[in-house]
C-alpha positions, 0 to 999 in steps of 0.5 A: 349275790356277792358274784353279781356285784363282783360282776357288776363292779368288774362291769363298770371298772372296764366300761370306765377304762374304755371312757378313758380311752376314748378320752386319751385317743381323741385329746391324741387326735386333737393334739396331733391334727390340730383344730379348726375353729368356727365362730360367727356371731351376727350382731342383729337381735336374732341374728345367729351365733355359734362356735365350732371346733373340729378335730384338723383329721375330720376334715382332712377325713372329708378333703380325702373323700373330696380328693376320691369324686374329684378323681372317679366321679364327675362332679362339675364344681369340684373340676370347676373349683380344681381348674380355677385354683391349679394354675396358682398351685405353685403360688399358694405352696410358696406361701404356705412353706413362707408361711411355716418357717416365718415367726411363731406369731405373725400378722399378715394383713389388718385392715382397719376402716369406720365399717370394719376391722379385718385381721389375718396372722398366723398363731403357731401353726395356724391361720387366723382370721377375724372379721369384725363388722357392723353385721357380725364378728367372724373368727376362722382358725385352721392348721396350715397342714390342712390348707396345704392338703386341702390346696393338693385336694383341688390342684393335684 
């Protein structure tokens, strides 16, 4: 009996270590990537609202899977949208390194009308975009480090 609870007990200390390095090794990831936040709440009464954080190297995760069709499959909208954006590739790699070395927090655009309020910053080393509507309330947060790849993705 006492060797079934040794046994028991040494069962769980090593499945709450495990938990807890899960825990560490996705705050690390979090920390590191940064992440990107979605949320969009429509105004109607059964209009839709939702909230979405994702880890930044989810994401890059996904551009890289893009970036490989792009390159070895024939996908006609992936081509479509990387022949549309290459020729302003230069333009939009200005913009993100003016973009990184400007202030910590720095308002871009604010457009405020009877209709609507549209906001877009940069917080840190993110860029931020919030939409306030009559129909809904839309915020965007993404590293600037994942639009630099997602920019490289579809012009490169």
């Amino acid at each position: 009996m006492r060797t079934l609870l040794r046994i028991a007990a040494l069962s769980v200390a090593v499945g709450l270590v495990m938990l807890l390095t899960a825990g560490v090794a996705l705050a690390t990831t979090y920390i590191v990537s940064g992440t990107v936040s979605v949320s969009v709440q429509e105004k109607q009464m059964d209009g839709v609202n939702f909230t979405l954080h994702l880890p930044a190297s989810l994401l890059e995760t996904g551009l890289d899977l893009a970036h490989w069709q792009v390159q070895h499959q024939d996908i006609e909208e992936l081509e479509e949208i990387r022949e549309q954006l290459r020729p302003y590739q230069d333009d939009l790699d200005s913009l993100l390194d003016q973009l990184e070395s400007a202030e910590k927090r720095y308002d871009m655009v604010q457009v405020i009308t009877p209709e609507e309020r549209i906001r877009v910053r940069k917080d840190g080393r993110q860029l931020v975009v919030d939409v306030d509507s009559a129909e809904a309330t839309v915020h965007v947060a993404a590293p600037l480090d994942l639009l630099r790849k997602a920019v490289h993705t579809f012009t490169v």
